[in-house]
N, C-alpha and C positions, 0 to 999 in steps of 0.2 A: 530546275525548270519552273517557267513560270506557267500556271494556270488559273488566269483570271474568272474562270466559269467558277472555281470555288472560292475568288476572294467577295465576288457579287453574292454568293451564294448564303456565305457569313452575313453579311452584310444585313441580306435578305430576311433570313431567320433571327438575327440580334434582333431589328427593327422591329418582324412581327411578333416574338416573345414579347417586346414591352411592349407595345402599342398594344396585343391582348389584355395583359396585364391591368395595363387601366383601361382597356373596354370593362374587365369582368369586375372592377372597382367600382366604376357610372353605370354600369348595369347597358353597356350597347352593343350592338351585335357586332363578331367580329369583324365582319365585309367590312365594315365601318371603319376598321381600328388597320385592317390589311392595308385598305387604301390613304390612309393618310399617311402610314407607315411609306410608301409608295412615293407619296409625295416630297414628304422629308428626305427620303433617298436620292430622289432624284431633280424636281425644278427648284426644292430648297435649297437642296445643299450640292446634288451634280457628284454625288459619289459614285454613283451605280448608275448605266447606260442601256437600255434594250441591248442585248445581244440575238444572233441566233438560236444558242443556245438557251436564254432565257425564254427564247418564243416556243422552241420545241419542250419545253418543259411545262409550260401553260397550256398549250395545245394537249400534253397529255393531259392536263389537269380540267380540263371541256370534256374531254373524254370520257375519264371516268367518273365523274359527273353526270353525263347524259348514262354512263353503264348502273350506276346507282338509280339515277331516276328511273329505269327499266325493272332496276328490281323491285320497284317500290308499287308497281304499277298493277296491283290485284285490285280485282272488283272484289273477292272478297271484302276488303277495305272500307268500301262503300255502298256494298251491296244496298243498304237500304235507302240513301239517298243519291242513287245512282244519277237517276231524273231529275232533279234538281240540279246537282252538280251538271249533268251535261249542257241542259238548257238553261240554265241560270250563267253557268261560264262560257257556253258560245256565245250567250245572246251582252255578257260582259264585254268579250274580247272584239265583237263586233264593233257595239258601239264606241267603246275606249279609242277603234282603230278607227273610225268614221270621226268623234267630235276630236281625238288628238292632231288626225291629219288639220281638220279644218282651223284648229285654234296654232297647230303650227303655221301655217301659212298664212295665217292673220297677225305671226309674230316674226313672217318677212323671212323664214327661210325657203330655200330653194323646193319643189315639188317632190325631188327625187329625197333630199335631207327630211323635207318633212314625214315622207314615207316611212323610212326608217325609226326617225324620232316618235314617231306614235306605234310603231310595231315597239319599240325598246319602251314604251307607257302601257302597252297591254297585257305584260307578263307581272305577275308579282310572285315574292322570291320563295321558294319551298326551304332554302336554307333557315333564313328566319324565321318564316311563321313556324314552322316543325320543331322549333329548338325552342320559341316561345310556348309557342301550346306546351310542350314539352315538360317545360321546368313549369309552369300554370298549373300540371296533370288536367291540361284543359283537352287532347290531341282524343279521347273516347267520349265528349260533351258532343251534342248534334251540333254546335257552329261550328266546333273545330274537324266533327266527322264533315258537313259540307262544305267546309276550307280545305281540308283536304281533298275533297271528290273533284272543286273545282282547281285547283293545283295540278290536277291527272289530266286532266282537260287539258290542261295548259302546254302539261310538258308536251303532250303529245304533239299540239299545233305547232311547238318550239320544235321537235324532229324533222314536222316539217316545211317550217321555213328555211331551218340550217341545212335543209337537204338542198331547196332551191336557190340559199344564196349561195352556195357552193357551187350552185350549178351557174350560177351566172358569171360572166366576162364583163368589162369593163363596158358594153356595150346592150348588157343587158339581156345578150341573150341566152336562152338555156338550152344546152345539148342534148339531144337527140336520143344518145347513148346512155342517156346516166338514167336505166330504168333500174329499178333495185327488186322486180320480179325471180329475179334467178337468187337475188340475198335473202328474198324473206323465203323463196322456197327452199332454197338449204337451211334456214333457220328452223324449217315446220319438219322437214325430215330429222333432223339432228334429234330437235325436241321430244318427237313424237317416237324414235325408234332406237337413237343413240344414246342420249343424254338421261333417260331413267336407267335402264341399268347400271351404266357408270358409274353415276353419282348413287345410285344403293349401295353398288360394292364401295366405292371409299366414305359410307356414311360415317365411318365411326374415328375418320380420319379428318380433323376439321382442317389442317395444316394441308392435307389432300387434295381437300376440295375449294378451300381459298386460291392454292395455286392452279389448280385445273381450272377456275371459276376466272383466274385472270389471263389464262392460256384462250378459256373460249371468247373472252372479250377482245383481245389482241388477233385473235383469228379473224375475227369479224372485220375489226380495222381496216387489217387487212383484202378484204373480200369488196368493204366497201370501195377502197381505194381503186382496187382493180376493176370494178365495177363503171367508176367515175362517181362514185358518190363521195358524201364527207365524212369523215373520220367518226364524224358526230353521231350521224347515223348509224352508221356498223357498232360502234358502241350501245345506242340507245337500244336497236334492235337485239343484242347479244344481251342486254340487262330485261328486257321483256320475256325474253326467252327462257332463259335461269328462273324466272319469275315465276313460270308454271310450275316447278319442281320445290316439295316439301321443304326443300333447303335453305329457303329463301331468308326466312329470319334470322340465322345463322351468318349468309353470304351479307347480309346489309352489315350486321354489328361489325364484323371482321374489318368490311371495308370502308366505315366510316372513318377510322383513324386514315388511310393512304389517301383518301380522299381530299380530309381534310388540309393532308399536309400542301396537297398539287396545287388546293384553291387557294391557300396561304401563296403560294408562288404567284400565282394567276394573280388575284389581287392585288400584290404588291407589284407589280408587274404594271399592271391595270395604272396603277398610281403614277409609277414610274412616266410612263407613256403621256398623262394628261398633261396639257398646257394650260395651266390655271391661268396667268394674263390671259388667254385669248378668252379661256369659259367666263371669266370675270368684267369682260367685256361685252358678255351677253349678260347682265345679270335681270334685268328685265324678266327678258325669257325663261332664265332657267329660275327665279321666282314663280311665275305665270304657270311654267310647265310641272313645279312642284304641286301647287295649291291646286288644279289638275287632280293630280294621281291622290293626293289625300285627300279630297273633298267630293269631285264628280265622281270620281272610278267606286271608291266605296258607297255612296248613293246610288248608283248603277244596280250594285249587288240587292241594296235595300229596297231598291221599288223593283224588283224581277222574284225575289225570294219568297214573299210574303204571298205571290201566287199561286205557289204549291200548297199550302195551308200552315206556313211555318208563321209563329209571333214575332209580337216584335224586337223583342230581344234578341232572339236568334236571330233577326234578319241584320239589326244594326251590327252584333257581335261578330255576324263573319264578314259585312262589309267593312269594315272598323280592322278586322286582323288580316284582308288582303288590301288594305291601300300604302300599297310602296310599287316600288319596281323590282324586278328580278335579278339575279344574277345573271341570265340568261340575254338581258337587255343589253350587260357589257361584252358579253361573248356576242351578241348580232352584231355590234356597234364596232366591235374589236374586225369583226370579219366583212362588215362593208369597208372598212377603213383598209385592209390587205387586199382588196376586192379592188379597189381606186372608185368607189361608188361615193363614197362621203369622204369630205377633207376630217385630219385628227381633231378640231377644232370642238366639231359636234361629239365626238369619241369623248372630249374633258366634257362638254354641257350636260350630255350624258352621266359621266360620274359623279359631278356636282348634283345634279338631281338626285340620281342611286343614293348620295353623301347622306342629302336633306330628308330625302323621305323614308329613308331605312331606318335613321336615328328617331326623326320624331317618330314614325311608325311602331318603332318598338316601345316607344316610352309611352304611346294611347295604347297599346294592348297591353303594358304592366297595370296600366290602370284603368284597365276598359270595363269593371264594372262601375267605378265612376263616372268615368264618363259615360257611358248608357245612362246611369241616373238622372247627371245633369243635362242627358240630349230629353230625357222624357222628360222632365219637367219644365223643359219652354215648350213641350206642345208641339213641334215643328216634325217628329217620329211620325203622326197621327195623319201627316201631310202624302206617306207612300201608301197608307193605306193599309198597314198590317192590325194585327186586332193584340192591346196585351196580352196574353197567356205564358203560362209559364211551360220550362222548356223542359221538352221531355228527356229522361233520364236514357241515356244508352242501355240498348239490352246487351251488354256482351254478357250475362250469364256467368262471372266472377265473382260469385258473392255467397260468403255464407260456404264455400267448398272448402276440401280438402285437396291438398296439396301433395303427391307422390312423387317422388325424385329416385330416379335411377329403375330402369325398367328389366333387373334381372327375376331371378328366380322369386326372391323374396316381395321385391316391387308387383310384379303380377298378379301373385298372392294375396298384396296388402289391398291392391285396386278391386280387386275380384271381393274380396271378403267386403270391403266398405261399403260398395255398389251392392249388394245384396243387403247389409244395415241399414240401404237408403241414403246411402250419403251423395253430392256430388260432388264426385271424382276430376283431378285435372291431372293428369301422366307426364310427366317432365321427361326424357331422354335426348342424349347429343345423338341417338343414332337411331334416324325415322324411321328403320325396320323394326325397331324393336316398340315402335308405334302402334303398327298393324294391328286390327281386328281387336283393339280393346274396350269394353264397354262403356267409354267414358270419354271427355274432353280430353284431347293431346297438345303437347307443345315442343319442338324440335329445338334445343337448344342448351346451351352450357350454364348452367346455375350459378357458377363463377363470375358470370359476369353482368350486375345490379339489373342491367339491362330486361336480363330474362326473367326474374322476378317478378320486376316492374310491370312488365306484361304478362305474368301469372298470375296477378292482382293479390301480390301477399299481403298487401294490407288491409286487402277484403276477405281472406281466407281464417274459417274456424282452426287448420290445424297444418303445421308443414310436416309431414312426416319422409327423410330419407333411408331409403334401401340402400344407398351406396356402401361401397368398402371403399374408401378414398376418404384417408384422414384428413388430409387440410379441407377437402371440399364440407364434410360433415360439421368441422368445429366452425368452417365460414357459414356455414347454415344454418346453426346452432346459434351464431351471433347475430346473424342479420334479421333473425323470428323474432328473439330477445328484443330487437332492436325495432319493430315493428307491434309489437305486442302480441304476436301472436305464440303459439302454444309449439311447440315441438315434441317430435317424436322419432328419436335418432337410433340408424344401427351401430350400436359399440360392439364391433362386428373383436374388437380385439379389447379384455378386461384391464389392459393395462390405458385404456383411452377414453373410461368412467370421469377420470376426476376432472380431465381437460375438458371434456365436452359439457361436462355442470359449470365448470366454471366459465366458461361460452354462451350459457342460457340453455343447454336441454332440458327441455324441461318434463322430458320421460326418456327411457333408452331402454333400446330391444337390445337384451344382451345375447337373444338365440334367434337364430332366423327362424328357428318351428313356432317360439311363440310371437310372431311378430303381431298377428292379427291380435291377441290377447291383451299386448302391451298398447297398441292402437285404440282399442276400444275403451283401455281403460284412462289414456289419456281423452277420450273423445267425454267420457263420463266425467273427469275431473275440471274438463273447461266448460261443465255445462250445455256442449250440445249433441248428447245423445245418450238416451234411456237408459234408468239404471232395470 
């Protein structure tokens, strides 16, 4: 039997494995590397064709996409530059959508094209910036906290556009029908009376709650659908919803990987799809429309920022880290073009721009304290009006703590005893019940995976200390303190698992859970920070 959906499918994956490959060689972001992979596939060489099947397989990959951005979407997050972020990124996406419109139509596209092409110049991409700030450790620094606040901004206005180009026909107009009051009010009940119990009972079950977490998003889909909304939406709304619930740290890392894999389709998809003769035959434009989104769109940011009282560093660093376009811009671009609202034409001028400003974009924020130095020193910064000062430090309260992992009998114990020495405490557990009512910072999440560390702030932390009985997790803990400099203090819950855990870097072990506090304290005394 022959099935072509998996010889494209090969195809698809060869292409984007190597084309990754040398993005993570040049240091550029994948989109970058998906879509030329895309290209090669298809107007270069004509191996691989749009099918149906490759469309419903990118449409899931929009999906959970928009159910990712939903879980991403705490104000915890941003709580302290909330105000900024809102008003700094409406008052962005406005103007981006007012001078993009006008300078499109000064570069002779159509009214209806240009509309779009300056909605597809108002988004800039969360996959990037999030993966730059990222690998920087720049994503807890205040530009990259109010890059992120304005990215929340964003998504949400992306929900809804993609609600009303869905809603729109050929003719422009929008249905009647497609109120989505009955979807968010099943979302608020679920939330608010279904969905905490649930998910407590499968807390300690992450395989559990991964697949229940993908049941509730596919629920939604479908509710939108039946609704008359778009897929996008039922998603989006099903990733905000999960978002209220302690879970959320857990449900993001899980689904980064499926995620990833759908956008890898999408993009090379994406590639597939563009007619490089035709974009190439704008190249005018899609110059004009580049130098645009890296020059105006980030000055935008730099003369709006510096009116909440931020410097000038931070004001150029987060306009500097949001000047590209989105991914979000080929998913409008992709669905005016199924829509019959734009010819594919604008769908390539589109990627070509995505192409030009996602690569340089990434390569001024690997060296965006450079260039901050060389913008401040022509003097031309002094022109938005921000005043130098230097940029305040994030308070997340990581620093200088102890680190507890695994929140059973002995973990309680070891938390309770610290907290009373004065220490501060941060509670590590995969299962948020066992969270409850501790006197100290908590973190919901699997130790196994660098991820939760990284956001435990272990290499701000005076001591990792694990309560677990879970050998591999213990000697991986043992390795990664070692590996970070910090001090450990592990339970060798079993005396035949001494010599491994030293040789892994423990660098104390509770060999009784009675004296756990004991051997704590006295590692706490041997690294110097606390009383003999």
């Amino acid at each position: 039997m022959d099935f072509p959906i998996l010889r494209d499918f090969g195809f698809i994956l060869v292409a984007a494995a190597a084309m990754g490959l040398a993005a993570r060689a040049v240091r550029i972001p994948f989109i970058v590397a998906y879509i030329v992979a895309g290209l090669l596939l298809g107007p270069v060489s004509g191996l691989v064709h749009v099918t149906e099947s490759l469309e419903l397989v990118s449409e899931i990959g929009i999906a959970l996409l928009l159910f990712l951005v939903g879980l991403e979407l705490s104000l915890e997050k941003i709580r302290d530059v909330g105000k900024v972020a809102l008003v700094a990124g409406g008052g962005q996406m406005l103007l981006t959508m007012v001078l993009g419109y006008g300078l499109s139509l000064l570069l002779g596209f159509s009214a209806v094209e240009a509309a779009f092409l300056a909605l597809g110049l108002t988004f800039s991409s969360t996959v990037v910036v999030v993966k730059l700030l990222s690998r920087r450790g720049e994503l807890d620094a205040i530009h990259g906290r109010i890059a992120v606040g304005v990215l929340l901004v964003q998504d949400v206005a992306v929900a809804v556009a993609l609600t009303l180009l869905a809603g729109l026909d050929g003719s422009g107009s929008i249905g009647v029908e497609q109120v989505g009051g009955g979807l968010l009010a099943a979302a608020y009940v679920a939330i608010r009376f279904v969905l905490p119990p649930l998910f407590g009972w499968l807390g300690d079950s992450l395989e559990a709650l991964f697949v229940w977490s993908l049941t509730w998003c596919f629920g939604f889909i479908l509710g939108a659908q039946a609704l008359g909304l778009s897929v996008e939406i039922g998603a989006f709304v099903a990733g905000v919803g999960l978002a209220q619930l302690p879970h959320t740290h857990e449900l993001i890392r899980r689904m980064n990987p499926l995620v990833n894999f759908f956008l890898a389709v999408f993009f090379v998809t994406l590639g597939i799809h563009m007619e490089m003769g035709a974009a190439l035959a704008y190249w005018p434009s899609v110059l004009a429309l580049s130098a645009f989104v890296l020059v105006i769109k980030p000055a935008i940011l730099i003369a709006l920022i510096p009116r909440f009282g931020f410097g000038e560093r931070t004001s150029f660093l987060t306009g500097l880290t949001l000047g590209q376009i989105s991914e979000f811009s080929f998913v409008v671009a992709t669905l005016a073009v199924g829509a019959g609202l734009i010819a594919p034409t604008i769908l390539s001028v589109v990627g070509v721009v995505g192409l030009i400003t996602i690569g340089v974009s990434a390569a001024l924020i690997q060296a965006s304290d450079r260039v901050y130095r060389a913008a401040h020193r022509t003097g031309v910064l002094r022109l938005f009006g921000a005043r130098e000062q230097p940029e305040p430090v994030p308070g997340t309260g990581l620093r200088g703590h102890v680190i507890v992992v695994g929140m059973n009998t002995l973990g309680r114990k070891l938390v309770d005893g610290l907290r009373l020495r004065g220490e501060d405490v941060l509670a590590i557990d995969v299962d948020e019940r066992k969270l409850r009512g501790l006197p100290c910072a908590t973190l919901q999440g699997n130790t196994d995976h660098p991820a939760v560390l990284d956001e435990a702030g272990l290499s701000e932390a005076r001591l990792l200390v694990s309560a677990l009985q879970i050998e591999e997790s213990n000697n991986l803990l043992a390795f990664r303190a070692r590996r970070a400099g910090v001090p450990s203090s592990i339970h060798a819950f079993d005396p035949l698992l001494v010599d491994e855990l030293r040789e892994n870097g423990a660098t104390h072990l509770m060999i009784s859970k009675y004296d756990g506090i004991k051997h704590v304290a006295a590692a706490l005394r041997d690294a110097g920070v606390l009383g003999r």
